[in-house]
C-alpha positions as CSV (number, residue, x, y, z in Angstrom):
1,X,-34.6,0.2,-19.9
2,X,-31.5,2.0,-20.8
3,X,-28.4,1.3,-18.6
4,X,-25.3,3.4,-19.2
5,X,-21.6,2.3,-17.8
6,X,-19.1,4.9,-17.4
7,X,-15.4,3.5,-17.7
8,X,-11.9,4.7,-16.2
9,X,-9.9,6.2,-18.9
10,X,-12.3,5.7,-21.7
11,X,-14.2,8.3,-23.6
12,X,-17.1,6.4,-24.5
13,X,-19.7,5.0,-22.3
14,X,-21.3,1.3,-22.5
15,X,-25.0,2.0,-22.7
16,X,-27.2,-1.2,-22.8
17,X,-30.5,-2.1,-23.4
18,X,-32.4,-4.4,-20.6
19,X,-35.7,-5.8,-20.3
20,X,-35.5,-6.3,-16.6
21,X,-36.4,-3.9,-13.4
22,X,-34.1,-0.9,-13.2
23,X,-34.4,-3.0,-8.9
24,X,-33.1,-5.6,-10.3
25,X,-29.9,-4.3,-12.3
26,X,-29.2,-2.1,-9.2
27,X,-28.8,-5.7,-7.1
28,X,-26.7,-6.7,-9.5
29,X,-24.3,-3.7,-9.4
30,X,-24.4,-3.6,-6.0
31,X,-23.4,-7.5,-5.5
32,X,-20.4,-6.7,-7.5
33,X,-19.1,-3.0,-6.3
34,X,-19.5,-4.7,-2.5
35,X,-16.2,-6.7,-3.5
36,X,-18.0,-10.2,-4.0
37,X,-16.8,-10.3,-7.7
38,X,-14.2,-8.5,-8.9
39,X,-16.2,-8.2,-12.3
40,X,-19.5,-6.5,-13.2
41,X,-21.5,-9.1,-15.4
42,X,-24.8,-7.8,-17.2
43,X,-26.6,-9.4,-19.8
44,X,-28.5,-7.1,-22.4
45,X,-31.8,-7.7,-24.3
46,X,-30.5,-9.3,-26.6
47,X,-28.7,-11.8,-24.6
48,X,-25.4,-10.6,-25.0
49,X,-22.8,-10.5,-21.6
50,X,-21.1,-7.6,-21.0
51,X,-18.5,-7.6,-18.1
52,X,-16.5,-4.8,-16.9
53,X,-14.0,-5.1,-13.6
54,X,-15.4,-2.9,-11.0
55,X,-12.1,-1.2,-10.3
56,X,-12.6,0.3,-13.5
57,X,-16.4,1.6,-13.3
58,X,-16.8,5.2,-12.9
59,X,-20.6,5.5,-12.8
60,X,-23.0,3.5,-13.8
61,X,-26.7,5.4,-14.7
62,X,-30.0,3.7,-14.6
63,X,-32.7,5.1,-16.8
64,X,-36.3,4.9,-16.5
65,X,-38.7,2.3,-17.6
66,X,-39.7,3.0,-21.1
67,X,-43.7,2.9,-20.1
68,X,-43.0,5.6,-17.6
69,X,-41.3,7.8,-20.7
70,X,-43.6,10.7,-22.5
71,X,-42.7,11.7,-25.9
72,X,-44.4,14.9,-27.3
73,X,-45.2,18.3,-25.9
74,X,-48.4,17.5,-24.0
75,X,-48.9,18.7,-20.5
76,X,-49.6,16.6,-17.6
């Protein structure tokens, strides 16, 4: 699942790669923007940390499981 981190006063936005629940990264978000650390750590697929202080995030978008995704032009 793709998770994309908007930062204050950056152009760019993080986007990461995640093999766990889209539940389970939006615990982990929450934890941290409810003032219990003053850092947002993730950890990617590859195993990589990625921490970004939470007075900085500006959004953060949670995107869909890859199973649940439909590529092609077929009607459901």
């Amino acid at each position: 699942m793709e998770v994309k981190i908007g930062v204050v006063h950056t152009i760019r936005e993080l986007t990461l790669e995640f093999d766990g629940s889209a539940a389970e990264v939006s615990a982990a978000v929450e934890a941290a923007m409810s003032g219990a650390d003053p850092v947002l750590w993730l950890s990617d697929a590859k195993g990589r940390r990625v921490g970004v202080p939470t007075d900085k995030v500006a959004y953060v978008e949670i995107g869909s499981d890859e199973a649940l995704r439909q590529v092609g032009f077929g009607r459901a």
